[in-house]
N, C-alpha and C positions, 0 to 999 in steps of 0.2 A: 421439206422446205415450206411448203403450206403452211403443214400445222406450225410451225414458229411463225410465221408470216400472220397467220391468225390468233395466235397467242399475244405478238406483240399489240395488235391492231385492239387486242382487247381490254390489254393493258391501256394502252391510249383513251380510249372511248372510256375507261373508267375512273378515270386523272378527271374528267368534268362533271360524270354522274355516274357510279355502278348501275345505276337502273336506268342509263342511256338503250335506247330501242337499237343503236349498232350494236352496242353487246351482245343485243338476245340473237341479234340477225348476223354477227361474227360467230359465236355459237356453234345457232346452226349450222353453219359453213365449217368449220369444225370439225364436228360429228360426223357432218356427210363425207370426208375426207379419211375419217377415223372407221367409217364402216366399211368404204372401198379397200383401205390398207388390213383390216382384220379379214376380210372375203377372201383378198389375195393370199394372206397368210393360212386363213383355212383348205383355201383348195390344196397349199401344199401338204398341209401337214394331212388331209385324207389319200392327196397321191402317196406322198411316203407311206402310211398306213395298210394302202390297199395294199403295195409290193411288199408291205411287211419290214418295212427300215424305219419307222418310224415308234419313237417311244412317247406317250402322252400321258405318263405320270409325271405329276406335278410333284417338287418336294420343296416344303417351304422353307429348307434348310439353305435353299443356294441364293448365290448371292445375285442381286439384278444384273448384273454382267454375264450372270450365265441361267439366264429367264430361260424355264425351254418353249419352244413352241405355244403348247397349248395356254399356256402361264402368259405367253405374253398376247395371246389373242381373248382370252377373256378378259387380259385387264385393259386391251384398249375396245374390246365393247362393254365392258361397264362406265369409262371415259368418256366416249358418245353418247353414253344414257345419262350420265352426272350433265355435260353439255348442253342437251337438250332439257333435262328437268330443270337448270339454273334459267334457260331461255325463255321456256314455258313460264316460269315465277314471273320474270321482268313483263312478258308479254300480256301477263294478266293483269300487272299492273297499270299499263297505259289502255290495255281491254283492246288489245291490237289482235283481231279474230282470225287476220290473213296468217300472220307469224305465228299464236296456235295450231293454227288449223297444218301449216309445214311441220311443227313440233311434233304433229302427235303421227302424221304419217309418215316421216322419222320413225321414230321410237315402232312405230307398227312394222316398218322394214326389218330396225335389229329386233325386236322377238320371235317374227318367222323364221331371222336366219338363226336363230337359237333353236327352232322348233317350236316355240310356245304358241301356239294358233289363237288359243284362246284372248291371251294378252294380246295379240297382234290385232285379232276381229275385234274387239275393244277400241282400239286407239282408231282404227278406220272407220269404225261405226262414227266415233265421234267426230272423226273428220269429215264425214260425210254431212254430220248434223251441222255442222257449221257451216260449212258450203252452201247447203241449204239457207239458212237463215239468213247468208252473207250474198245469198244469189252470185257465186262464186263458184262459175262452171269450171276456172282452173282446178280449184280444188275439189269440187266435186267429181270431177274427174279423174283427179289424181287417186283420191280415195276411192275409186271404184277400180284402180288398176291395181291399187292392195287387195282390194276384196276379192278382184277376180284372182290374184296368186294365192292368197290365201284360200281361196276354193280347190284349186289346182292341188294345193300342197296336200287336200283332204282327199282329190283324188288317185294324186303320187302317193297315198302311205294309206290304202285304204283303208279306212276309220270308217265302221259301221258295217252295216248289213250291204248286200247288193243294191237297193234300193235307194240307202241315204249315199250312196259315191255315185248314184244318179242322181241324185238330188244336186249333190254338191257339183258335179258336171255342168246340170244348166243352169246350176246358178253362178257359175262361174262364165257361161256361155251371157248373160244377162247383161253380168256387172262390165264386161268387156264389150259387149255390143254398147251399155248404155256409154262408158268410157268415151268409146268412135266419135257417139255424135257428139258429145259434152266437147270433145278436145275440136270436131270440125266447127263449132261453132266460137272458136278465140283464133287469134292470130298466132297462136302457140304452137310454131312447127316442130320443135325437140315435144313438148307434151302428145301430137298428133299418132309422128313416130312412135312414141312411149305405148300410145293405144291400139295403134297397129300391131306391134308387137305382143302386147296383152292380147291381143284376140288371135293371135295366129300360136301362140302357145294354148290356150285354150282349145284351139280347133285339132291341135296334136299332141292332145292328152291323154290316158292310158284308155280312156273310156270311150270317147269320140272315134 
Protein backbone atom coordinates (compact mmCIF):
# COMPACT_ATOMS: atom_id res chain seq x y z
CA UNK A 1 0.00 0.00 0.00
CA UNK A 2 3.08 2.41 0.36
CA UNK A 3 4.60 1.81 -2.66
CA UNK A 4 1.11 2.64 -4.75
CA UNK A 5 0.64 5.53 -2.10
CA UNK A 6 4.26 6.60 -3.46
CA UNK A 7 3.74 5.93 -6.92
CA UNK A 8 0.68 7.82 -7.06
CA UNK A 9 2.15 10.86 -5.03
CA UNK A 10 4.80 10.81 -7.77
CA UNK A 11 2.58 10.80 -10.51
CA UNK A 12 1.03 14.01 -8.90
CA UNK A 13 4.38 16.04 -8.09
CA UNK A 14 5.16 15.24 -11.83
CA UNK A 15 1.59 16.81 -13.56
CA UNK A 16 3.64 20.25 -12.43
CA UNK A 17 7.41 19.40 -12.93
CA UNK A 18 9.00 15.85 -13.54
CA UNK A 19 12.17 17.43 -11.92
CA UNK A 20 9.90 18.58 -8.97
CA UNK A 21 12.49 18.04 -5.66
CA UNK A 22 9.07 15.90 -4.14
CA UNK A 23 9.80 13.46 -6.78
CA UNK A 24 13.34 12.83 -6.10
CA UNK A 25 12.23 12.93 -2.08
CA UNK A 26 9.05 10.42 -3.08
CA UNK A 27 11.58 8.35 -4.56
CA UNK A 28 13.58 7.90 -2.00
CA UNK A 29 10.73 7.04 0.15
CA UNK A 30 10.14 4.29 -2.32
CA UNK A 31 13.23 2.64 -2.40
CA UNK A 32 13.55 2.56 1.25
CA UNK A 33 10.12 0.71 1.32
CA UNK A 34 11.41 -1.54 -1.64
CA UNK A 35 14.62 -2.48 0.26
CA UNK A 36 12.76 -3.46 3.73
CA UNK A 37 10.03 -5.66 1.31
CA UNK A 38 13.24 -7.44 -0.60
CA UNK A 39 15.11 -8.01 3.15
CA UNK A 40 11.93 -9.50 4.31
CA UNK A 41 11.69 -11.69 1.07
CA UNK A 42 15.37 -12.62 1.32
CA UNK A 43 15.39 -13.94 4.80
CA UNK A 44 12.72 -16.31 3.74
CA UNK A 45 14.00 -17.54 0.79
CA UNK A 46 17.66 -18.22 2.84
CA UNK A 47 15.37 -19.97 5.71
CA UNK A 48 13.78 -22.18 3.03
CA UNK A 49 17.11 -22.86 1.70
CA UNK A 50 18.87 -23.52 4.84
CA UNK A 51 16.09 -26.47 5.54
CA UNK A 52 16.57 -27.31 2.05
CA UNK A 53 12.73 -26.55 0.64
CA UNK A 54 13.61 -23.85 -1.22
CA UNK A 55 14.47 -23.66 -5.08
CA UNK A 56 16.27 -20.46 -6.41
CA UNK A 57 16.42 -21.03 -10.02
CA UNK A 58 15.27 -18.54 -11.88
CA UNK A 59 13.50 -19.57 -15.38
CA UNK A 60 12.69 -16.70 -17.61
CA UNK A 61 10.23 -18.82 -19.20
CA UNK A 62 7.38 -18.34 -16.50
CA UNK A 63 5.17 -16.09 -16.40
CA UNK A 64 5.03 -12.93 -13.67
CA UNK A 65 2.25 -14.49 -11.88
CA UNK A 66 4.38 -17.27 -11.16
CA UNK A 67 7.82 -14.86 -10.33
CA UNK A 68 9.76 -17.37 -7.94
CA UNK A 69 11.21 -16.00 -5.08
CA UNK A 70 14.62 -15.17 -6.01
CA UNK A 71 13.12 -13.55 -9.53
CA UNK A 72 11.07 -11.34 -7.57
CA UNK A 73 13.64 -10.15 -4.92
CA UNK A 74 16.23 -9.07 -7.40
CA UNK A 75 13.77 -7.40 -9.42
CA UNK A 76 12.47 -5.17 -6.66
CA UNK A 77 16.15 -4.45 -5.67
CA UNK A 78 17.07 -3.38 -9.12
CA UNK A 79 13.52 -1.05 -8.71
CA UNK A 80 15.15 0.64 -5.57
CA UNK A 81 18.32 1.29 -7.39
CA UNK A 82 16.37 2.63 -10.93
CA UNK A 83 14.30 4.91 -7.78
CA UNK A 84 17.16 6.17 -6.30
CA UNK A 85 19.45 6.71 -9.59
CA UNK A 86 16.15 8.86 -11.17
CA UNK A 87 16.24 10.90 -7.59
CA UNK A 88 19.86 11.38 -7.59
CA UNK A 89 19.35 12.97 -11.63
CA UNK A 90 16.49 15.48 -10.16
CA UNK A 91 18.71 16.09 -7.11
CA UNK A 92 21.52 17.27 -8.93
CA UNK A 93 19.60 19.21 -10.85
CA UNK A 94 18.46 21.77 -8.12
CA UNK A 95 22.34 20.84 -6.57
CA UNK A 96 20.03 19.71 -3.39
CA UNK A 97 23.44 17.98 -1.46
CA UNK A 98 21.10 16.84 1.60
CA UNK A 99 18.77 14.51 -0.93
CA UNK A 100 22.27 13.29 -2.56
CA UNK A 101 23.96 12.69 0.18
CA UNK A 102 20.28 10.25 1.49
CA UNK A 103 20.65 8.72 -2.35
CA UNK A 104 23.81 7.54 -2.29
CA UNK A 105 23.56 5.92 1.48
CA UNK A 106 20.57 4.24 0.04
CA UNK A 107 22.10 2.84 -2.75
CA UNK A 108 25.14 1.95 -0.18
CA UNK A 109 22.62 -0.18 2.00
CA UNK A 110 21.28 -2.18 -1.21
CA UNK A 111 24.87 -3.34 -2.52
CA UNK A 112 26.05 -4.49 0.98
CA UNK A 113 22.75 -6.40 1.08
CA UNK A 114 23.85 -7.73 -2.30
CA UNK A 115 27.35 -8.40 -0.95
CA UNK A 116 29.04 -5.80 -3.16
CA UNK A 117 31.35 -4.06 -0.42
CA UNK A 118 33.21 -2.32 -2.82
CA UNK A 119 30.28 -0.52 -4.44
CA UNK A 120 28.72 -0.07 -1.13
CA UNK A 121 32.37 1.82 0.55
CA UNK A 122 31.93 3.90 -2.61
CA UNK A 123 28.62 5.36 -2.20
CA UNK A 124 29.39 5.96 1.78
CA UNK A 125 32.63 7.42 1.02
CA UNK A 126 30.78 9.85 -0.87
CA UNK A 127 28.34 10.50 1.45
CA UNK A 128 30.53 11.15 4.00
CA UNK A 129 32.20 13.82 1.59
CA UNK A 130 29.14 15.62 1.35
CA UNK A 131 28.42 15.73 4.87
CA UNK A 132 31.61 17.10 5.15
CA UNK A 133 31.40 19.90 2.94
CA UNK A 134 27.49 20.42 3.87
CA UNK A 135 28.64 20.53 7.68
CA UNK A 136 25.91 17.99 7.94
CA UNK A 137 26.44 15.79 11.08
CA UNK A 138 23.05 14.02 10.23
CA UNK A 139 24.59 12.68 7.37
CA UNK A 140 27.80 12.43 8.40
CA UNK A 141 26.72 10.26 10.67
CA UNK A 142 24.50 8.37 8.78
CA UNK A 143 27.50 7.45 6.41
CA UNK A 144 29.67 6.37 9.20
CA UNK A 145 27.03 3.75 10.30
CA UNK A 146 27.44 2.30 6.68
CA UNK A 147 30.88 2.34 7.03
CA UNK A 148 31.07 1.01 10.17
CA UNK A 149 28.53 -2.25 8.59
CA UNK A 150 30.46 -2.24 6.01
CA UNK A 151 33.58 -2.83 8.14
CA UNK A 152 31.58 -5.53 10.06
CA UNK A 153 30.68 -7.34 6.92
CA UNK A 154 34.61 -7.55 6.15
CA UNK A 155 35.01 -8.90 9.37
CA UNK A 156 31.70 -11.48 9.22
CA UNK A 157 33.21 -13.02 5.75
CA UNK A 158 36.96 -12.74 6.66
CA UNK A 159 38.49 -11.09 3.62
CA UNK A 160 42.17 -10.84 3.90
CA UNK A 161 44.98 -11.99 6.13
CA UNK A 162 44.60 -11.89 10.06
CA UNK A 163 45.81 -8.57 10.22
CA UNK A 164 43.59 -6.77 7.60
CA UNK A 165 40.07 -8.31 9.66
CA UNK A 166 42.01 -6.27 12.46
CA UNK A 167 42.22 -3.64 10.60
CA UNK A 168 38.89 -3.71 9.44
CA UNK A 169 37.75 -4.41 13.28
CA UNK A 170 38.94 -1.00 14.37
CA UNK A 171 38.08 0.61 11.74
CA UNK A 172 34.76 -0.27 12.01
CA UNK A 173 35.17 0.34 15.95
CA UNK A 174 36.11 4.23 14.77
CA UNK A 175 33.40 4.82 12.21
CA UNK A 176 30.85 3.88 15.09
CA UNK A 177 32.34 5.52 17.78
CA UNK A 178 32.64 8.65 15.45
CA UNK A 179 28.81 7.90 14.41
CA UNK A 180 27.88 8.17 18.63
CA UNK A 181 29.20 11.57 18.80
CA UNK A 182 28.02 12.92 15.27
CA UNK A 183 24.25 11.69 16.00
CA UNK A 184 24.69 13.08 20.15
CA UNK A 185 25.33 16.13 18.74
CA UNK A 186 21.55 16.67 16.45
CA UNK A 187 18.27 16.47 18.01
CA UNK A 188 17.97 13.12 16.03
CA UNK A 189 16.71 10.37 18.43
CA UNK A 190 15.74 7.48 15.82
CA UNK A 191 19.52 8.59 14.16
CA UNK A 192 21.16 8.35 18.01
CA UNK A 193 19.37 4.85 18.30
CA UNK A 194 20.68 4.12 14.83
CA UNK A 195 24.36 4.62 16.43
CA UNK A 196 23.97 3.00 19.44
CA UNK A 197 23.16 0.05 17.67
CA UNK A 198 26.12 0.60 15.03
CA UNK A 199 28.46 0.37 17.88
CA UNK A 200 27.01 -2.34 20.04
CA UNK A 201 27.28 -4.67 16.79
CA UNK A 202 30.55 -3.60 16.23
CA UNK A 203 31.56 -4.39 19.84
CA UNK A 204 29.95 -8.14 19.21
CA UNK A 205 31.80 -8.86 16.24
CA UNK A 206 33.70 -12.03 15.33
CA UNK A 207 36.92 -10.27 16.18
CA UNK A 208 36.15 -8.15 19.24
Amino acid sequence: EALNHFSRAAEIYSQRDPYHVNVARTLVNAAYVLRLLALRLRKRIDTKAHFGKGRTAVSSGLPASRETPLARYQRMWQEAVDSLTRAREIYEFHAHFDGIGKVLVNLGYLHLDRGDIERAWSEGTEAYKIGIKQDDHILMARARILESAIENAHVEEQTGEEVDIAVHANHARLYSDEALTLAQSTQNRRLLAGAYIARGITAANDFF
